[in-house]
Residue frames as qw, qx, qy, qz and C-alpha x, y, z in Angstrom:
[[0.255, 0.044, 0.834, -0.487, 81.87, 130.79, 29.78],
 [0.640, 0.380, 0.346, -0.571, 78.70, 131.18, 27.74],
 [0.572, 0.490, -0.360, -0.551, 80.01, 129.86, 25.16],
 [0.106, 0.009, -0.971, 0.212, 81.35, 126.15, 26.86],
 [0.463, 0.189, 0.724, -0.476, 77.55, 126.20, 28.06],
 [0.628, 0.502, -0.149, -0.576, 76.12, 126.98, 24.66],
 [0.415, 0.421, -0.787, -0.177, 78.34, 124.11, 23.52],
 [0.086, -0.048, 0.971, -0.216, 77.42, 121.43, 26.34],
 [0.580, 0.337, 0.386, -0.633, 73.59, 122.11, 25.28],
 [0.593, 0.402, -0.565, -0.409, 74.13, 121.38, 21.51],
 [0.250, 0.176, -0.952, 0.020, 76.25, 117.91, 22.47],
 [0.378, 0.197, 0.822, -0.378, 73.26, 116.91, 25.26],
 [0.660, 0.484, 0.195, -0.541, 70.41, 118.01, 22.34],
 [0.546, 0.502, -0.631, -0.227, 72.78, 116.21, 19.36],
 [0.301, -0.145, 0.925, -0.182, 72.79, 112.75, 21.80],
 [0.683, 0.371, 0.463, -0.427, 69.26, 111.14, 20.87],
 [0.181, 0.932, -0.034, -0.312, 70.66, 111.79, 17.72],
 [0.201, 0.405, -0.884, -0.119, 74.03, 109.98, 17.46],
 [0.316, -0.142, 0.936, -0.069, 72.39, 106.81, 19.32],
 [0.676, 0.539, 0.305, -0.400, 69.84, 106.93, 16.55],
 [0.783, 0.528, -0.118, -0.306, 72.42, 106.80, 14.27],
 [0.154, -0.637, 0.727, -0.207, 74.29, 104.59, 15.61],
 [0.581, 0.170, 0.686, -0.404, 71.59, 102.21, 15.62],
 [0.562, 0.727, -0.074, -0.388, 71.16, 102.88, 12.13],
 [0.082, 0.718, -0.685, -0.098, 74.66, 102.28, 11.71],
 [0.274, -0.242, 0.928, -0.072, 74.39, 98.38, 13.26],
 [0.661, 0.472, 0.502, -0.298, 71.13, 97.87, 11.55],
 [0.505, 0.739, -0.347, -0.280, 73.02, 98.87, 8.16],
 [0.108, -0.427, 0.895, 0.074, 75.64, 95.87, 8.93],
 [0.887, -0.030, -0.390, -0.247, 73.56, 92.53, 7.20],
 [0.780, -0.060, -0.591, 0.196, 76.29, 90.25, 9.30],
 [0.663, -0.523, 0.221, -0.488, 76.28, 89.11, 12.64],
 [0.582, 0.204, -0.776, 0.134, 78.13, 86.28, 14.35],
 [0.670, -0.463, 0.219, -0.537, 76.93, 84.72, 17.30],
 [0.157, 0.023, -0.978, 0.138, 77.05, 81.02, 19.32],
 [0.583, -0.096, -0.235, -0.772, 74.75, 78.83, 20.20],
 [0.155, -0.166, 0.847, -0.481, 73.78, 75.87, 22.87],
 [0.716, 0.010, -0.288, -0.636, 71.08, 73.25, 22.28],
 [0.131, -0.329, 0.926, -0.134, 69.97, 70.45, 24.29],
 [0.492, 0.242, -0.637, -0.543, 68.84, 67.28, 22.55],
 [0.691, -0.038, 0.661, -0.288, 66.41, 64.62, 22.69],
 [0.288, 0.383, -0.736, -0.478, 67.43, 62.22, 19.76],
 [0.793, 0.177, 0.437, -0.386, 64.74, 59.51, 18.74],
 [0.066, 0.335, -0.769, -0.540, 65.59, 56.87, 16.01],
 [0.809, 0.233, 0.232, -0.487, 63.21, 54.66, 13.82],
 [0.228, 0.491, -0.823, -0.171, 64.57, 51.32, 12.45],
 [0.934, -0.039, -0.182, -0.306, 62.97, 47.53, 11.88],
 [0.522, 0.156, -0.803, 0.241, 66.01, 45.76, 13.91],
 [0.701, -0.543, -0.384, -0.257, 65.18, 44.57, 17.12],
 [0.568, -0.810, -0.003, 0.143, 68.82, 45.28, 18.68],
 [0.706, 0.553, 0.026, 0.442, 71.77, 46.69, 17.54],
 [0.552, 0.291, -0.151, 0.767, 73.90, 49.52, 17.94],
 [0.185, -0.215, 0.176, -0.943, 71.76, 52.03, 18.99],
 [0.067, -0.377, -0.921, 0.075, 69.33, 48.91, 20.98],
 [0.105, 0.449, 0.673, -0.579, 67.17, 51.47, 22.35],
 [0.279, 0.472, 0.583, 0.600, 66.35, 53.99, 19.44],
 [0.030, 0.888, 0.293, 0.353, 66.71, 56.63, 21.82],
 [0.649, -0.021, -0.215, 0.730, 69.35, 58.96, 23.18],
 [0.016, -0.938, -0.343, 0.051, 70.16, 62.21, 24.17],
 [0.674, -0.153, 0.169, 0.702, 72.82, 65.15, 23.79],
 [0.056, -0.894, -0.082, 0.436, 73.59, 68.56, 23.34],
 [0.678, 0.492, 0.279, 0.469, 75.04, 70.46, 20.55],
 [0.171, -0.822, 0.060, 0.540, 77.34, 73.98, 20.84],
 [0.708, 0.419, 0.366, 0.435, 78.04, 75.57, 17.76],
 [0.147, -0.639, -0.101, 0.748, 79.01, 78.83, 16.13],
 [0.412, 0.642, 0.643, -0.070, 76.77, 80.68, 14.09],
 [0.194, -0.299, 0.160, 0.920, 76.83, 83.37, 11.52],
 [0.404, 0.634, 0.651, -0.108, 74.01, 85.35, 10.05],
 [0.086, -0.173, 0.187, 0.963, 73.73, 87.58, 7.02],
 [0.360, 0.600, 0.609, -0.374, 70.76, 89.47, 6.01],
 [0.332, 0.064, 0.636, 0.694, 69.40, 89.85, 2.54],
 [0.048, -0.578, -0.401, -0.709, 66.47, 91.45, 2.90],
 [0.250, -0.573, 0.208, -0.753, 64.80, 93.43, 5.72],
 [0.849, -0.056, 0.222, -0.477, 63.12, 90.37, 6.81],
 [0.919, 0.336, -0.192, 0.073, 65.36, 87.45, 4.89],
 [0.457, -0.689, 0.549, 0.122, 68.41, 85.88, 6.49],
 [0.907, 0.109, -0.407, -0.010, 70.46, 83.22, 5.88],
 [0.524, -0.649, 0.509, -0.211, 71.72, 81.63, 9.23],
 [0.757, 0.411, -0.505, 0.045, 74.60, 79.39, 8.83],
 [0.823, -0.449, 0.192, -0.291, 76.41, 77.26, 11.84],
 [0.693, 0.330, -0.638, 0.062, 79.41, 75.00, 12.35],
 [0.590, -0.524, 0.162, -0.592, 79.18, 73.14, 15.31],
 [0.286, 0.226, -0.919, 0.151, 79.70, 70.10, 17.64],
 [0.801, -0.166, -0.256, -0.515, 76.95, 67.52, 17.90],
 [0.135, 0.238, -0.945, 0.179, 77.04, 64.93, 21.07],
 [0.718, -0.078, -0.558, -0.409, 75.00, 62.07, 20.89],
 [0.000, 0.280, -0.920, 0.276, 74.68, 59.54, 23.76],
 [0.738, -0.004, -0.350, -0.577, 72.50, 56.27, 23.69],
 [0.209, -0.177, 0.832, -0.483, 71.79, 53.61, 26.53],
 [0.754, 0.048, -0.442, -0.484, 69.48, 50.46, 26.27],
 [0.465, -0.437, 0.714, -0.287, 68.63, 47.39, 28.29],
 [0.652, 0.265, -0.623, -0.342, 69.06, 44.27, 26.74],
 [0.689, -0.276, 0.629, -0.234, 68.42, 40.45, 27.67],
 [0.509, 0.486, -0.616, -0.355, 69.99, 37.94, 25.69],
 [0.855, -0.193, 0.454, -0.162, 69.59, 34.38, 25.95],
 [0.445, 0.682, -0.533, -0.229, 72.44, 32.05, 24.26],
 [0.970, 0.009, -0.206, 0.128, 75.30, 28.99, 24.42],
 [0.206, -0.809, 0.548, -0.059, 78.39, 29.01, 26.35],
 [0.633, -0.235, 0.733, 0.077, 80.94, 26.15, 26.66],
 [0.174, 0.344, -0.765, -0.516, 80.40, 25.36, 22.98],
 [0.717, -0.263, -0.494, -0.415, 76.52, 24.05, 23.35],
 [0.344, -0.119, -0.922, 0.131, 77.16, 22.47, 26.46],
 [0.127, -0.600, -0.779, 0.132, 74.54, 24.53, 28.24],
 [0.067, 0.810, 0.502, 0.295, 72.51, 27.56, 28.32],
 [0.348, -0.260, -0.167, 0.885, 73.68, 31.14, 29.07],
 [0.041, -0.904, -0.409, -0.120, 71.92, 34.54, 29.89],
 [0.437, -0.008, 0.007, 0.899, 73.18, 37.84, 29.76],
 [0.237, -0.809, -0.534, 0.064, 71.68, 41.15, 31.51],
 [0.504, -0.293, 0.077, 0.809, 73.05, 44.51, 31.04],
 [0.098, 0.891, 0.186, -0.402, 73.62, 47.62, 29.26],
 [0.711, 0.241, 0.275, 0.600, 74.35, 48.98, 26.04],
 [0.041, -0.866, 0.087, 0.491, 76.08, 52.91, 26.10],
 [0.685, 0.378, 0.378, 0.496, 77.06, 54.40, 22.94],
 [0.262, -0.828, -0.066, 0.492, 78.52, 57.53, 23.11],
 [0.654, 0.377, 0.429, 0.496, 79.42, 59.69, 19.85],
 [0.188, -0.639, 0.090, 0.740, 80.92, 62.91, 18.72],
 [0.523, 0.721, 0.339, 0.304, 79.49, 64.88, 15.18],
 [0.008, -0.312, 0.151, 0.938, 80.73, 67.89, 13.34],
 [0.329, 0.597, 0.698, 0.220, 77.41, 69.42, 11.86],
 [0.037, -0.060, 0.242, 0.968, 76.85, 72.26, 9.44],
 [0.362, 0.746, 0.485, -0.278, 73.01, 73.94, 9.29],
 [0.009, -0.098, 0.398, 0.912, 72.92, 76.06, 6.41],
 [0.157, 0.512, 0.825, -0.180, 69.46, 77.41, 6.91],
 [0.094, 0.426, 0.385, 0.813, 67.20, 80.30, 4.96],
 [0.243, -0.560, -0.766, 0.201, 65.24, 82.03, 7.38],
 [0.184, -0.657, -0.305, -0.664, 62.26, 84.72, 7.49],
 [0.086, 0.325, 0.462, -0.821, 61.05, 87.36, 10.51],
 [0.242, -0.703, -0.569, -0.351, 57.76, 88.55, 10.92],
 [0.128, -0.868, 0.116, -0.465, 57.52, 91.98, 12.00],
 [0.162, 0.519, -0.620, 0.565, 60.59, 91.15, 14.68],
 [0.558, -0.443, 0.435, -0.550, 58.59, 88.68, 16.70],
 [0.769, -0.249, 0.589, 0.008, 59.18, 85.95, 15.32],
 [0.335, 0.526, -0.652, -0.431, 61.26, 84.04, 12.73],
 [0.915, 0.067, 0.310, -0.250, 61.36, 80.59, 10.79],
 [0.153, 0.702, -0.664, -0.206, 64.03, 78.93, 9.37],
 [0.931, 0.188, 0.283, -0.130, 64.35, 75.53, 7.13],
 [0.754, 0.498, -0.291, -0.315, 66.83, 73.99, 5.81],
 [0.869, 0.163, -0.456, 0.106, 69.58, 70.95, 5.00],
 [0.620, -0.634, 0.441, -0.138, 71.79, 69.64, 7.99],
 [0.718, 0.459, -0.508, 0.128, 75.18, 67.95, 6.94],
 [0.693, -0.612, 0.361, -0.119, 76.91, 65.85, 9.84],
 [0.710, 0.473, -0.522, -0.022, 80.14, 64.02, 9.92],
 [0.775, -0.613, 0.153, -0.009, 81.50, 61.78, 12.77],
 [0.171, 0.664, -0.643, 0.341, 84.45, 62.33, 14.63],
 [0.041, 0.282, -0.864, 0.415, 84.48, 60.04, 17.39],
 [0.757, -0.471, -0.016, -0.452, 82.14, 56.70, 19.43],
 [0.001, -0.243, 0.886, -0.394, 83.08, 55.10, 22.21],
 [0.850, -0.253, -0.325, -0.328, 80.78, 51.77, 23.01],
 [0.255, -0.222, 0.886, -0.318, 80.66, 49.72, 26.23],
 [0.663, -0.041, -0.555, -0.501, 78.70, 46.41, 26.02],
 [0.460, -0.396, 0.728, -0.320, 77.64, 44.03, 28.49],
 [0.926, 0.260, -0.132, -0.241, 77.87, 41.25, 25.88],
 [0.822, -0.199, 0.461, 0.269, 80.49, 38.61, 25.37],
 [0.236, 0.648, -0.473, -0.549, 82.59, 39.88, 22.15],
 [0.114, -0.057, 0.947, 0.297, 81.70, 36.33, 20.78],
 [0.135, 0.596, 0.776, -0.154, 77.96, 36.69, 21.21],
 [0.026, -0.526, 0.109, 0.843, 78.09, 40.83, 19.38],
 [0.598, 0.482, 0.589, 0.251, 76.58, 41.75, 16.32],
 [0.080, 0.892, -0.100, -0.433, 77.92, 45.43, 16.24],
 [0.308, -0.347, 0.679, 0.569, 80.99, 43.45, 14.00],
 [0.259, 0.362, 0.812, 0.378, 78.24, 43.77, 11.24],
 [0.044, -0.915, -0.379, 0.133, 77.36, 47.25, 11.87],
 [0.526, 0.107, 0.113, 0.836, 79.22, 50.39, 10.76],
 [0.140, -0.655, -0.161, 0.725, 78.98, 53.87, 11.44],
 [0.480, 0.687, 0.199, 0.508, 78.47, 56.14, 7.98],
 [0.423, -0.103, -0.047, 0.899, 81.39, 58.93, 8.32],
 [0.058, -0.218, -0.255, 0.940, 78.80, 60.95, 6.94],
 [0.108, -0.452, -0.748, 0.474, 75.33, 62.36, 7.02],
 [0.194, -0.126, -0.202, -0.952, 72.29, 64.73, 5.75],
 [0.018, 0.480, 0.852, -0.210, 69.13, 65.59, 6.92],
 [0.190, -0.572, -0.111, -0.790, 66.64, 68.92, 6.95],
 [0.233, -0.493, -0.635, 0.547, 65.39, 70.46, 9.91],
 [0.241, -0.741, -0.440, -0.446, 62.75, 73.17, 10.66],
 [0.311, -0.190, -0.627, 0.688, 62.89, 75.78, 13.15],
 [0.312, -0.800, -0.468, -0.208, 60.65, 77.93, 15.19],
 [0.534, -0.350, -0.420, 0.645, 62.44, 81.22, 17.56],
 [0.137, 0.930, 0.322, 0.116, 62.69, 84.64, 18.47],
 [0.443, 0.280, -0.221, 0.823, 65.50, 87.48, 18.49],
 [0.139, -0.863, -0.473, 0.111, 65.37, 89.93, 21.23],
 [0.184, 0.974, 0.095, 0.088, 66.53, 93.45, 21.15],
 [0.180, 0.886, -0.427, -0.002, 69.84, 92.61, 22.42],
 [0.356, 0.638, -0.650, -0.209, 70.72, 89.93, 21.00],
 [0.402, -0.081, 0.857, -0.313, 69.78, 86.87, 22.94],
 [0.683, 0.133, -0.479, -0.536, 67.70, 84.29, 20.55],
 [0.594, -0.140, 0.718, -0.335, 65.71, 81.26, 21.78],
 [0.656, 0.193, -0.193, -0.703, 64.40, 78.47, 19.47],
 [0.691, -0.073, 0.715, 0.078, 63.69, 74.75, 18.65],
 [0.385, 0.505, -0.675, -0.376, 64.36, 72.83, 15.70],
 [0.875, 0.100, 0.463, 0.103, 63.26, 69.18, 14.71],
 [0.142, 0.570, -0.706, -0.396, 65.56, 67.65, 12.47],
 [0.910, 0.319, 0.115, -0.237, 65.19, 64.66, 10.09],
 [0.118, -0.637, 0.607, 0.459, 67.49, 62.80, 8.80],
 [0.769, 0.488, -0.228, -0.344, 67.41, 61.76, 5.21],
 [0.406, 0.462, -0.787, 0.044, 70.79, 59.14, 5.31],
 [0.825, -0.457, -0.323, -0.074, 71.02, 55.86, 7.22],
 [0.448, -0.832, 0.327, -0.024, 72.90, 56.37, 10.60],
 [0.435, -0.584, 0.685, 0.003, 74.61, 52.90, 9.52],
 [0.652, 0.269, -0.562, -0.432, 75.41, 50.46, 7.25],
 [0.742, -0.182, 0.537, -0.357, 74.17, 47.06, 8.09],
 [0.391, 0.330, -0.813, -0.276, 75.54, 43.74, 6.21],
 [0.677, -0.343, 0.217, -0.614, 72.59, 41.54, 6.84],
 [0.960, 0.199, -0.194, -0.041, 73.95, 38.32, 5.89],
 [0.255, 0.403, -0.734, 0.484, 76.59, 38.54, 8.82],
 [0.276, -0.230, 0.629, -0.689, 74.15, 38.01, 11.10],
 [0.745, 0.130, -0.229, -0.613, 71.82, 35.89, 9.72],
 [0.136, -0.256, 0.955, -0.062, 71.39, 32.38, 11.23],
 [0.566, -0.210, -0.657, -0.452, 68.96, 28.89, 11.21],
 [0.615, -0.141, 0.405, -0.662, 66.05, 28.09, 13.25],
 [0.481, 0.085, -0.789, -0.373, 64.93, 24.71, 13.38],
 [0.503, -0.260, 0.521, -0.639, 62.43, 22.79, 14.92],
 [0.447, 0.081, -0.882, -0.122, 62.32, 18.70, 15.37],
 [0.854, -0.347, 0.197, -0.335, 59.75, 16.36, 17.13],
 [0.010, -0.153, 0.984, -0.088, 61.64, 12.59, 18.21],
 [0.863, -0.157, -0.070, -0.474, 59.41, 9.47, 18.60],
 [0.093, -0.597, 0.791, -0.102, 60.56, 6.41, 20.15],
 [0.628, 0.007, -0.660, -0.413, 59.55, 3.06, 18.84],
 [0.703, -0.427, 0.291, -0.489, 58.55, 0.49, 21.76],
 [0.965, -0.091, 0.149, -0.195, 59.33, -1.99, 20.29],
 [0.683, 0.651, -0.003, 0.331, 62.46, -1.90, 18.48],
 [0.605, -0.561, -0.093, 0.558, 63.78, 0.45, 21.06],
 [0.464, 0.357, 0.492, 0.645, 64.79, 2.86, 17.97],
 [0.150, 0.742, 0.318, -0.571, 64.00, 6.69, 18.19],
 [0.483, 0.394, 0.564, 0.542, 63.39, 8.36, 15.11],
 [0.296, -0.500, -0.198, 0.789, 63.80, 11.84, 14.33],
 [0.381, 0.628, 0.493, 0.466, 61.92, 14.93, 12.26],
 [0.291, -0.135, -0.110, 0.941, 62.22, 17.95, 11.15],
 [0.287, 0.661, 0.694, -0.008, 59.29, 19.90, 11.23],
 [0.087, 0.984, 0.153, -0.034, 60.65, 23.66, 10.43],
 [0.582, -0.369, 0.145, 0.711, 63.88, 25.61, 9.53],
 [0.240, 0.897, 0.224, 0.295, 63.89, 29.15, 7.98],
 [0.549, 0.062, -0.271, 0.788, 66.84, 31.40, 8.49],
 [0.380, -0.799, -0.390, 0.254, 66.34, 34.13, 10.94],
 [0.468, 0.347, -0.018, 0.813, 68.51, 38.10, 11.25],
 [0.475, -0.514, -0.332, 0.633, 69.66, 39.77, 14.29],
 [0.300, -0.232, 0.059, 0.923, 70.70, 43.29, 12.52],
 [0.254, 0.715, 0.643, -0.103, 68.30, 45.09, 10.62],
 [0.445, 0.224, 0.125, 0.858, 68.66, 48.49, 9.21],
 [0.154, -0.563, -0.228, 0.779, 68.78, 52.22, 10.56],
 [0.292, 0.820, 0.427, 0.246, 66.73, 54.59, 8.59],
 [0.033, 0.642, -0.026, 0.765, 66.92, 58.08, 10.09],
 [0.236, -0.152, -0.634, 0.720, 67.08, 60.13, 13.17],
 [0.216, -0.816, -0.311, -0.437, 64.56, 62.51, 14.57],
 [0.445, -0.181, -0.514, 0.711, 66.03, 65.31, 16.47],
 [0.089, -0.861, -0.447, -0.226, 64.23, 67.80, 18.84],
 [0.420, 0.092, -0.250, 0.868, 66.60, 70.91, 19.98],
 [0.425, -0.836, -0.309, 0.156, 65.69, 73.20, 22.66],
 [0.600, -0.080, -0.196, 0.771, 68.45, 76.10, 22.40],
 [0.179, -0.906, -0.340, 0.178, 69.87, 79.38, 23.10],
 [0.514, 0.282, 0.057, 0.808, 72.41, 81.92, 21.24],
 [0.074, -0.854, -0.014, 0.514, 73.59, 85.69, 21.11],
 [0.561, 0.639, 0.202, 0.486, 74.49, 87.36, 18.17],
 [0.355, -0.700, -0.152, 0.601, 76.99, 89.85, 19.23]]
């Protein structure tokens, strides 16, 4: 009997003890896998005046799964493969020709563009004493899948002079914190360095022209001039995105 008590004292005084090194133990492992959830406010900058993405702004959310290994005490590298959805909505007024010139036509509506990435961070990223970290680098995307509605005529479109690039690079910057078990918050702006799309401007590219008449009195005779014509171009070109992510992971 005294000796089952002598024994349940050791094991309660030898606790503190294992979960110390136990702790030790998970703090000795550099990797870590985790997931992650981020919702997106996507902003674009481009000199067309309507296109694919009319509005040059969208939103969408991004789940991914993450994996970190540490190189120093304080030095990660956090890496990420993931699925990126995009979705972009724009009102548009168009003024045109129907009937083949015979008279004027208007057209009032919405454009929804709706798109599916695969994107890889591969980022480097520092703690400070365990309250916060920073992390920077490149951002590779590749599209899988868009689905467009228009509320154009498919004769009056100019997307048939637009093209999607398959794929994609940018950098991005974050700002977050880890907490003690395992929950991590942070944001991230991204940049992107590629254009979103390739644009052939000389599909879209038409003539303006502008003519005065006069009509003679006497003669009865109208005579016609031209005072202007200069070609004109509907498509422009897509630089780069700017995304801002808002997420939230666990590293289990």
């Amino acid at each position: 009997m005294l000796f089952n008590k002598i024994k349940i004292c050791a094991i309660l005084l030898c606790m503190p003890q294992l979960a110390n090194a136990a702790s030790d133990l998970a703090m000795d492992n550099p990797l870590r896998f985790g997931t992650r959830l981020s919702l997106n406010s996507v902003g674009e900058i481009t000199d067309a005046s309507w296109g694919v993405f009319a509005s040059g702004v969208g939103v969408g959310a991004t789940f991914s799964f993450d994996a970190s290994y540490r190189f120093l005490p304080w030095l990660y590298l956090h890496a990420g493969v993931g699925m990126d959805y995009r979705y972009f909505v724009s009102d548009n007024q168009v003024f045109g020709l129907s009937c083949d010139g015979c008279k004027d036509a208007y057209w009032d509506g919405e454009n929804k563009d709706y798109l599916l990435y695969l994107e890889i961070p591969l980022f480097v990223q520092a703690h400070i004493a365990d309250i916060v970290y920073f992390e920077t680098g490149p951002v590779f995307d590749f599209k899988l899948m868009r689905k467009s509605e228009f509320f154009l005529p498919k004769e009056h479109r100019t997307d048939k002079c637009q093209k999607d690039r398959i794929f994609g690079a940018g950098i991005s910057v974050g700002i977050g914190h880890v907490f003690s078990f395992g929950l991590f918050v942070d944001v991230r702006l991204s940049y992107q360095l590629t254009d979103v799309v390739t644009v052939d401007k000389k599909c879209d590219c038409y003539k303006v022209s502008g003519w005065s008449s006069r009509m003679d009195k006497e003669s009865g005779t109208e005579s016609v001039e031209k005072l202007y014509e200069f070609n004109d171009d509907f498509a422009g070109s897509y630089f780069l995105l700017n995304k801002i992510q808002l997420g939230i992971g666990y590293w289990f």
